[in-house]
KOLBA-312736 format. One record per residue (C-alpha): z, x, y; residue in three letters. Coordinates in pm, whole numbers, padded with zeros to 5 digits, always signed. Example, Ala and Ser with C-alpha at 12.3 -4.5 7.8 and 13.67 -1.06 7.14 Angstrom:
! KOLBA-312736
+00780+01230-00450ALA
+00714+01367-00106SER
! end
This chain:
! KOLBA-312736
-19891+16961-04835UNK
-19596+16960-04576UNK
-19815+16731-04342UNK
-19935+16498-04634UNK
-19620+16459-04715UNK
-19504+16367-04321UNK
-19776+16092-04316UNK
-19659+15911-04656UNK
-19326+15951-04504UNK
-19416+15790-04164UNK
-19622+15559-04337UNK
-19360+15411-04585UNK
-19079+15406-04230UNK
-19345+15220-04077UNK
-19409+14965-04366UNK
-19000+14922-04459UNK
-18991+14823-04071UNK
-19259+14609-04094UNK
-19088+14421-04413UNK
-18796+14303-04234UNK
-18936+14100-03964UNK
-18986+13873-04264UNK
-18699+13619-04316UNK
-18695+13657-04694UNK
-18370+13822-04823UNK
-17973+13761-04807UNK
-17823+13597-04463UNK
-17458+13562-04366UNK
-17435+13255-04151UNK
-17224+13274-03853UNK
-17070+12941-03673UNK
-17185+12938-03313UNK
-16910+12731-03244UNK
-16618+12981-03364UNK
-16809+13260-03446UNK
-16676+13297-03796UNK
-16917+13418-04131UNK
-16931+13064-04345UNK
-17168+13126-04630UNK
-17445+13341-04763UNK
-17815+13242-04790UNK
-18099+13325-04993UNK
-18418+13311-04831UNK
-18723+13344-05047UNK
-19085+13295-05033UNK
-19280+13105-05271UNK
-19704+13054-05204UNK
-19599+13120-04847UNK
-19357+12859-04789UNK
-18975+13000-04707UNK
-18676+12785-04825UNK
-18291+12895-04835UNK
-17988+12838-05070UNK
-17640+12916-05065UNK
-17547+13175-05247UNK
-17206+13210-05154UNK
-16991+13031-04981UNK
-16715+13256-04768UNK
-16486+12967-04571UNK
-16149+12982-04714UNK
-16090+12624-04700UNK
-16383+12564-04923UNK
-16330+12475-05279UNK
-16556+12625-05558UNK
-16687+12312-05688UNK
-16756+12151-05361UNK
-17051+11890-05323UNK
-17266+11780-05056UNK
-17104+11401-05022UNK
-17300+11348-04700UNK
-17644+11460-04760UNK
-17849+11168-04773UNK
-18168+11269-04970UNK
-18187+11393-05298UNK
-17883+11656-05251UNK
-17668+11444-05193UNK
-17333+11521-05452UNK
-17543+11828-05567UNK
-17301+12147-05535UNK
-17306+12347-05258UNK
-17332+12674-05379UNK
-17760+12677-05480UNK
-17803+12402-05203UNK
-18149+12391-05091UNK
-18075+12431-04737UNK
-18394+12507-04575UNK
-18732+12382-04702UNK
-19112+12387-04617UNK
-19097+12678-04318UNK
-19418+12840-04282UNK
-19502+13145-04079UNK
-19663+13053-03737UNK
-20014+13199-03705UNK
-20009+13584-03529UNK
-19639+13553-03455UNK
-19288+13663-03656UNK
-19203+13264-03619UNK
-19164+13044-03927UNK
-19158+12647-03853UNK
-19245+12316-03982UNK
-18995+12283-04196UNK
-18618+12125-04193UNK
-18273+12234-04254UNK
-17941+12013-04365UNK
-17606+12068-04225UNK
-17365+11995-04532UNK
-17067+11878-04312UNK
-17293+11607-04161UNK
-17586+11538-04387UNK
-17796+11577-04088UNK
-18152+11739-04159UNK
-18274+11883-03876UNK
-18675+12019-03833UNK
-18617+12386-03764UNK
-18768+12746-03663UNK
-18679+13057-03766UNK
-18709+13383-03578UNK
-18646+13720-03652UNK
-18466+13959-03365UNK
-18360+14274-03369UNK
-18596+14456-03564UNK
-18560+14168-03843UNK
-18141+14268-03879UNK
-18070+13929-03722UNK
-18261+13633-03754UNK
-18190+13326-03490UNK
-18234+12983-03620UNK
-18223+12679-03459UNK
-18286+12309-03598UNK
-18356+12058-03371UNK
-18408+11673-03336UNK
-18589+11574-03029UNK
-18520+11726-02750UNK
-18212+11833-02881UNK
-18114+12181-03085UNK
-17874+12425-03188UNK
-17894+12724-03227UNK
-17710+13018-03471UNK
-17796+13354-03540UNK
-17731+13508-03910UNK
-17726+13872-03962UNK
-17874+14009-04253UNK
-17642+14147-04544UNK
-18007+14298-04755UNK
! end
């Protein structure tokens, strides 16, 4: 009994771990120019294509009923807390990558194609959006 038990146990550790090397949960985005937290993001899943919205926005100088003025494609004046952020990342064959798909920076309207990678045992997840043969790169920690 004591051992069946110890296997379900090691088995459900081993399966929890396995779970959060996927990028589908609650993000705090941190600046990698300042380092500060600037919003939360909702990553979810859907047919097994990952896209992100803000789900909270944490800059104090940020009003509540902000829009995206300089987005350029269809969220453009939409409100930034639900933006779409991220759409059409899909998970890299045999890896714990997710790519193919784009990201918007609000401030800029840029949208930038992107990859997403989770580090740290999945508690940090590095993403970086690029446009040629130039990128950036920020790392969001997980919040659940």
């Amino acid at each position: 009994m004591i051992r069946n038990t110890l296997v379900a146990t090691l088995a459900l550790s081993a399966f929890s771990v396995m779970a959060q090397m996927t990028p589908v949960g609650l993000w705090r985005t941190i600046d990698d120019k300042d380092g500060s937290a600037k919003s939360e993001i909702r990553i979810v899943e859907n047919n097994g294509v990952v896209s992100g919205r803000i789900e909270k926005v944490m800059d104090p100088k940020a009003k509540s009923d902000e829009l995206c003025v300089e987005c350029k494609d269809d969220r453009k004046d939409q409100p930034m807390l639900g933006l779409e952020l991220i759409r059409g990342l899909k998970k890299a064959e045999g890896k714990d990558v997710w790519e193919g798909g784009t990201i918007v920076e609000p401030s800029t309207g840029k949208v930038y194609k992107m990859t997403m990678t989770p580090i740290e045992g999945g508690k940090k997840i590095e993403m970086r959006g690029y446009i040629g043969f130039f990128y950036r790169t920020q790392t969001w920690v997980r919040v659940q």
